[in-house]
ROLUM-890434 format. One record per residue (C-alpha): x, y, z; residue in one letter. Coordinates in steps of 0.05 Angstrom, whole numbers. Layout:
! ROLUM-890434
<rec><px>X</px><py>Y</py><pz>Z</pz><aa>a</aa></rec>
...
END
This chain:
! ROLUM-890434
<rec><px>1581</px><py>-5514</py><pz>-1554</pz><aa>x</aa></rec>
<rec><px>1639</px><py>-5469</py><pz>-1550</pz><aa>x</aa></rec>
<rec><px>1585</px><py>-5407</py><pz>-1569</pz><aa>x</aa></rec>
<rec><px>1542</px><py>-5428</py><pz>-1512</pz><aa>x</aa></rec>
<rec><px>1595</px><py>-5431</py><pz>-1459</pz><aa>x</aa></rec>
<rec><px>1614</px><py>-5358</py><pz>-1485</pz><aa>x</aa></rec>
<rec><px>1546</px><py>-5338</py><pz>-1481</pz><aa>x</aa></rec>
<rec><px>1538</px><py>-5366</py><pz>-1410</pz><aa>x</aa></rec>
<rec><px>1602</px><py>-5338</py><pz>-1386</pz><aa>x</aa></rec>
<rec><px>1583</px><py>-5268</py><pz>-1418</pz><aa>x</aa></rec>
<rec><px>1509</px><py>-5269</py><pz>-1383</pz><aa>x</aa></rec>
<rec><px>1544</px><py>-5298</py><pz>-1313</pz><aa>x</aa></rec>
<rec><px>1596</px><py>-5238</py><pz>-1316</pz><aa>x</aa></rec>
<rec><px>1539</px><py>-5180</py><pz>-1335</pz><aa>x</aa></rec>
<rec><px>1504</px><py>-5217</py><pz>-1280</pz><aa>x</aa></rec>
<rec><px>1557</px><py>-5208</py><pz>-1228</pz><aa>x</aa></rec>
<rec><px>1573</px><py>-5136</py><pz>-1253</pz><aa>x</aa></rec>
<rec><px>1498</px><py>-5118</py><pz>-1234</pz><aa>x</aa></rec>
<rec><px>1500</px><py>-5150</py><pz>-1166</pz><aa>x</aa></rec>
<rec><px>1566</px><py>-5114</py><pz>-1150</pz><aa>x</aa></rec>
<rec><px>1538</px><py>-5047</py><pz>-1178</pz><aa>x</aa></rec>
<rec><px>1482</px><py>-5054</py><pz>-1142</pz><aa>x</aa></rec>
<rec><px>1500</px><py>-5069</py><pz>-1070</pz><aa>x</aa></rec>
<rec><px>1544</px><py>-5004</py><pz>-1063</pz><aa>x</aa></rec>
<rec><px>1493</px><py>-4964</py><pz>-1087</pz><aa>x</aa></rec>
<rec><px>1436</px><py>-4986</py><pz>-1034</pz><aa>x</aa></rec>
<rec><px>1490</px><py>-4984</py><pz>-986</pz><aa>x</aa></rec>
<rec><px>1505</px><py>-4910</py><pz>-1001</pz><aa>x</aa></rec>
<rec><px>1434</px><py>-4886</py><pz>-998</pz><aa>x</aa></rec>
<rec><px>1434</px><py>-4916</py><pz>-932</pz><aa>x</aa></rec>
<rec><px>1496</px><py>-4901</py><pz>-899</pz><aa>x</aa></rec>
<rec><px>1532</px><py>-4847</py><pz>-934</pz><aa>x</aa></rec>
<rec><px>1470</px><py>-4796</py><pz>-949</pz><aa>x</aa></rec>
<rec><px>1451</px><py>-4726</py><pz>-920</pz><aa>x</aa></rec>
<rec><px>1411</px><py>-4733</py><pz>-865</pz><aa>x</aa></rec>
<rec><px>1341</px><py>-4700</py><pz>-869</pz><aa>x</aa></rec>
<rec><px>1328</px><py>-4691</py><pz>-800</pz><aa>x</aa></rec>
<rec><px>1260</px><py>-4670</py><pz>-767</pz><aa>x</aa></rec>
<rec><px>1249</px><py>-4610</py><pz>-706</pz><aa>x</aa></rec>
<rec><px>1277</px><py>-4625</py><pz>-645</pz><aa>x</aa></rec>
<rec><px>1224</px><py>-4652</py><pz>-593</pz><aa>x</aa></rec>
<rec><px>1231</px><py>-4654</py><pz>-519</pz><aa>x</aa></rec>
<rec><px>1218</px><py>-4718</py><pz>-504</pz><aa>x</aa></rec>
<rec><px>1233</px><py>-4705</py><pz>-422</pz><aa>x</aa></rec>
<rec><px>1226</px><py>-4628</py><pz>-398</pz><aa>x</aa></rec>
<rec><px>1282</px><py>-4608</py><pz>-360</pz><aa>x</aa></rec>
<rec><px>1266</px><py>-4584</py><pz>-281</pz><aa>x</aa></rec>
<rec><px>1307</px><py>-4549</py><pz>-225</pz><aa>x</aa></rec>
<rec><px>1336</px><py>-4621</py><pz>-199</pz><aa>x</aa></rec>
<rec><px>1337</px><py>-4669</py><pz>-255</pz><aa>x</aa></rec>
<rec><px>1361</px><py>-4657</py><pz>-336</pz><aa>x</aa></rec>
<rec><px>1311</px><py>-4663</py><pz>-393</pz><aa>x</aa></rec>
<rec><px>1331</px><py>-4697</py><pz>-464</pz><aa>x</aa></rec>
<rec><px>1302</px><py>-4686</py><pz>-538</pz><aa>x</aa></rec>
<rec><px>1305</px><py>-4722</py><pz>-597</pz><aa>x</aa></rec>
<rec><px>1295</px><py>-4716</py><pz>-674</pz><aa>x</aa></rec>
<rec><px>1298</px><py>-4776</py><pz>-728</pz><aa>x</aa></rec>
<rec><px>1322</px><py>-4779</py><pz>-802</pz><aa>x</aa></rec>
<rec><px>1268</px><py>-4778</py><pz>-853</pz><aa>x</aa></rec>
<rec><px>1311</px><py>-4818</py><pz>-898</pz><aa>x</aa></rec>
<rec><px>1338</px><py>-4878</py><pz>-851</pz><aa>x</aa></rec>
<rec><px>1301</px><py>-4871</py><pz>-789</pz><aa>x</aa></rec>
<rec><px>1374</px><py>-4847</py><pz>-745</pz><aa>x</aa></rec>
<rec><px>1349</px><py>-4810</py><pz>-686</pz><aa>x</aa></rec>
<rec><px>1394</px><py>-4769</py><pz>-651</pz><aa>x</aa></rec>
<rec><px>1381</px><py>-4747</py><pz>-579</pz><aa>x</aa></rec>
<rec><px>1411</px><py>-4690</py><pz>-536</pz><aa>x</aa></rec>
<rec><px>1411</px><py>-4672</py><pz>-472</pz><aa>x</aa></rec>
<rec><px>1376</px><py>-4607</py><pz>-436</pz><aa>x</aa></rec>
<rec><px>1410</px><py>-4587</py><pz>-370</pz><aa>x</aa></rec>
<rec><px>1367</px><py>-4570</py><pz>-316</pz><aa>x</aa></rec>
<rec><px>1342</px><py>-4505</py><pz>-305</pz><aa>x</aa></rec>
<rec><px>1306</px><py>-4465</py><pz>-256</pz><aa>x</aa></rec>
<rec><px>1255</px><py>-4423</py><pz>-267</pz><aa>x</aa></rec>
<rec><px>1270</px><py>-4354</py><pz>-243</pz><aa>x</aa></rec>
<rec><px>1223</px><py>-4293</py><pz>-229</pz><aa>x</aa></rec>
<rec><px>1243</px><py>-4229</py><pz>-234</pz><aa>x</aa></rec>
<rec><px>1306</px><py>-4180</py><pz>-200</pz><aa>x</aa></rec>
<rec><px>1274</px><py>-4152</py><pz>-130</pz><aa>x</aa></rec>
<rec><px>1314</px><py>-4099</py><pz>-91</pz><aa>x</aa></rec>
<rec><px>1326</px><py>-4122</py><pz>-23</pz><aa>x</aa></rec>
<rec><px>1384</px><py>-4070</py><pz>-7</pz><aa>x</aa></rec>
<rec><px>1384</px><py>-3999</py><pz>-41</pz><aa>x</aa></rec>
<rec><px>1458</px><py>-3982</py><pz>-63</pz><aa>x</aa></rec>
<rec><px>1484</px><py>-3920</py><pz>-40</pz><aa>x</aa></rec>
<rec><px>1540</px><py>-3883</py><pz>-55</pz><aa>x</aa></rec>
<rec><px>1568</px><py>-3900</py><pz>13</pz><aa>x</aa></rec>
<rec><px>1548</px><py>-3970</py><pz>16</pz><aa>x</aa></rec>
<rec><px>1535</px><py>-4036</py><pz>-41</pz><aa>x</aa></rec>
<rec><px>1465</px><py>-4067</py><pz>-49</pz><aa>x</aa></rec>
<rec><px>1429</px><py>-4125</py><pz>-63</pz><aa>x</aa></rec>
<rec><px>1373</px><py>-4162</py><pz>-103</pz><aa>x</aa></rec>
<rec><px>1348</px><py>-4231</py><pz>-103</pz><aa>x</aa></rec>
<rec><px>1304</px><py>-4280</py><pz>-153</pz><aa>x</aa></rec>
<rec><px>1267</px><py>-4329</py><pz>-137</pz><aa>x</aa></rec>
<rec><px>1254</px><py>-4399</py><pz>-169</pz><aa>x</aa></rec>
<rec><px>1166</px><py>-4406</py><pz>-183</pz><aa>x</aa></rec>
<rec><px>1182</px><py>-4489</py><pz>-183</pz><aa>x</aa></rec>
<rec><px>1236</px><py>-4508</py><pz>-120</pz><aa>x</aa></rec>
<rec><px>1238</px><py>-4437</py><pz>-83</pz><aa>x</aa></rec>
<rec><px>1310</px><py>-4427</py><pz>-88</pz><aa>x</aa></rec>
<rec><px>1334</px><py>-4359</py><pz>-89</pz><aa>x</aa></rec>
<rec><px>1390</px><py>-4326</py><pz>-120</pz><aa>x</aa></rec>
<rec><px>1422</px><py>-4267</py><pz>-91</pz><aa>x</aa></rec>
<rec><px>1465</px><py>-4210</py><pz>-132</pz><aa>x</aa></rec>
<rec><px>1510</px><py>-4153</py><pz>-109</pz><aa>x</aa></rec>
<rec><px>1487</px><py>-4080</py><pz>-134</pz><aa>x</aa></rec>
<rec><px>1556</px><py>-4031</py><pz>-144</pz><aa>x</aa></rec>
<rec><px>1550</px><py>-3979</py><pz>-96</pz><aa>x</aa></rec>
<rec><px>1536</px><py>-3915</py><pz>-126</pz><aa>x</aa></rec>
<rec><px>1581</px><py>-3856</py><pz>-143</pz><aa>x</aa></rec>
<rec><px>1571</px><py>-3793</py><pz>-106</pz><aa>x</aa></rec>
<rec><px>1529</px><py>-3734</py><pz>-136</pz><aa>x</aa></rec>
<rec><px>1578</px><py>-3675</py><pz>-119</pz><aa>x</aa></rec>
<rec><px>1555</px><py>-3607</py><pz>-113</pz><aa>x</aa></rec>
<rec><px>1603</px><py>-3551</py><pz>-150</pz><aa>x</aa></rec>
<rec><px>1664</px><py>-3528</py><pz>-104</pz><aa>x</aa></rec>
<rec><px>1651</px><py>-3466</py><pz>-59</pz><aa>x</aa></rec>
<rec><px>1717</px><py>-3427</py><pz>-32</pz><aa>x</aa></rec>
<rec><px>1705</px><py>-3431</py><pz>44</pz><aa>x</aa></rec>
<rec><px>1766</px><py>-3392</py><pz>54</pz><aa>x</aa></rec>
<rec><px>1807</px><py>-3344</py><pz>11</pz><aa>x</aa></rec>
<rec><px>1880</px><py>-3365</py><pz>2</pz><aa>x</aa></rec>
<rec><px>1927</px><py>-3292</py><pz>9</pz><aa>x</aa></rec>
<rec><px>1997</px><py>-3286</py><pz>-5</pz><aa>x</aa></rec>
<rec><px>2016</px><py>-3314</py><pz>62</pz><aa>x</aa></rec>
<rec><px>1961</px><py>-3372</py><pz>70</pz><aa>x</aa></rec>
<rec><px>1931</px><py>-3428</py><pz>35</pz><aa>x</aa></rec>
<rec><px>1859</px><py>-3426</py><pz>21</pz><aa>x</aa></rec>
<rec><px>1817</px><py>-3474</py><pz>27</pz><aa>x</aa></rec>
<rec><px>1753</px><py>-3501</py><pz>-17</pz><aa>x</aa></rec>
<rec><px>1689</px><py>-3547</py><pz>-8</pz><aa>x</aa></rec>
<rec><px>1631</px><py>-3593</py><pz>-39</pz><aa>x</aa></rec>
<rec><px>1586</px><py>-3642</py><pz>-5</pz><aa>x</aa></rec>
<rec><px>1542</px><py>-3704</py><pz>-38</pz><aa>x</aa></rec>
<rec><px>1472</px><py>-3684</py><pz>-47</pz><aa>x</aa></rec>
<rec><px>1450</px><py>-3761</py><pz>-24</pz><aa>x</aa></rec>
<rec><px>1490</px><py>-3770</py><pz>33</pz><aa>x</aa></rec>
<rec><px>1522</px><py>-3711</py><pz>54</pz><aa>x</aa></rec>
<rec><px>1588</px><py>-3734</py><pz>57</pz><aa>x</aa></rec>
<rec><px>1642</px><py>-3669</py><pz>46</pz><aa>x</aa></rec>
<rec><px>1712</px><py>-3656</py><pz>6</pz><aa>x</aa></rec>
<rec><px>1752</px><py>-3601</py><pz>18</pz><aa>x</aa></rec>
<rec><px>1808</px><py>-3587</py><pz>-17</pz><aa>x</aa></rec>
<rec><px>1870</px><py>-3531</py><pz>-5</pz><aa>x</aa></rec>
<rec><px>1878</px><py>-3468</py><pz>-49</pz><aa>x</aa></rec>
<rec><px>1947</px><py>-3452</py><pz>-52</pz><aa>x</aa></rec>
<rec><px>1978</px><py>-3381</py><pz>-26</pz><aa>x</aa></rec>
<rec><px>1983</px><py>-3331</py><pz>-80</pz><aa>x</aa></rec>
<rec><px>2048</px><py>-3312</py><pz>-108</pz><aa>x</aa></rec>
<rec><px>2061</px><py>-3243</py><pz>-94</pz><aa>x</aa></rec>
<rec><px>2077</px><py>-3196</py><pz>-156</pz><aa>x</aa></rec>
<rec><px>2141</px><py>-3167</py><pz>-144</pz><aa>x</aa></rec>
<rec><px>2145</px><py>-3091</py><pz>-160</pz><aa>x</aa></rec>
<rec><px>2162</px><py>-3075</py><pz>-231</pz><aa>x</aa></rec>
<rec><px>2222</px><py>-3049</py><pz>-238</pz><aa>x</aa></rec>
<rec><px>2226</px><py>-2966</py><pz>-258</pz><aa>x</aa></rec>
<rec><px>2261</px><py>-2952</py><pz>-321</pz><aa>x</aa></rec>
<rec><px>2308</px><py>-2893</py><pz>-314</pz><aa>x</aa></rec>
<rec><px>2307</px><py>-2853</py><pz>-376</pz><aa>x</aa></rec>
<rec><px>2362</px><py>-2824</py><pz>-405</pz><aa>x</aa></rec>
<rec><px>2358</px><py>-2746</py><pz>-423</pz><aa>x</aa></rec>
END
């Protein structure tokens, strides 16, 4: 009798180790494993007014996992509406092909295309001079002084000794 309780108590403990074994293992596979997820899909496009979502699932445990896509217009392209200049900032605007709404930018106004200085008057010892370009788009002019020349002073005659 006493080898039969042994026995029993021996098979009832390998038993219980196999239960216990058991149980974290399915648990893992479910809970703790890498997820193999799928593509995203968009499950609700996004539009001008209202934000889309998309979703993707586990291949493992069926988790799905869902994100959200802010909404978005749908712009066309840049169109000039103002020129820059170099005397004055432009402008372009978009257009969105769904709700209309535009979108307008500022364009940098322009640098100037200078010509090459021309001396429009001759400085001297005893007045400045005076110097010029102009912007080949818009005409605007610089001008600029020359200063006087320095006069030389008159070298000095050696007196030689005889």
């Amino acid at each position: 009798m006493k080898s039969m309780k042994r026995r029993l108590s021996t098979l009832l403990v390998l038993c219980l180790l196999l239960v216990v074994a058991a149980v974290p293992a399915s648990a893992k596979s479910h809970k703790h494993h890498k997820h193999t997820w799928s593509a995203w899909t968009v499950t609700k496009a996004a539009t001008c007014s209202e934000a889309g979502s998309k979703t993707r699932t586990c291949s493992t445990c069926n988790k799905t996992q869902t994100k959200t896509i802010k909404k978005a217009h749908t712009w066309g392209a840049w169109t000039v509406t103002k020129a820059a200049t170099c005397s004055e900032a432009g402008s372009k605007t978009r257009t969105c092909s769904v709700c209309n709404k535009t979108q307008t930018k500022k364009i940098a106004k322009l640098k100037h295309t200078w010509s090459a200085w021309t001396v429009t008057k001759e400085a001297t010892a005893t007045s400045k001079g005076s110097k010029t370009r102009t912007c080949s788009v818009c005409n605007k002019t610089q001008t600029k002084s020359i200063k006087k020349l320095i006069a030389k002073k008159p070298a000095k005659k050696s007196k030689k000794h005889k």
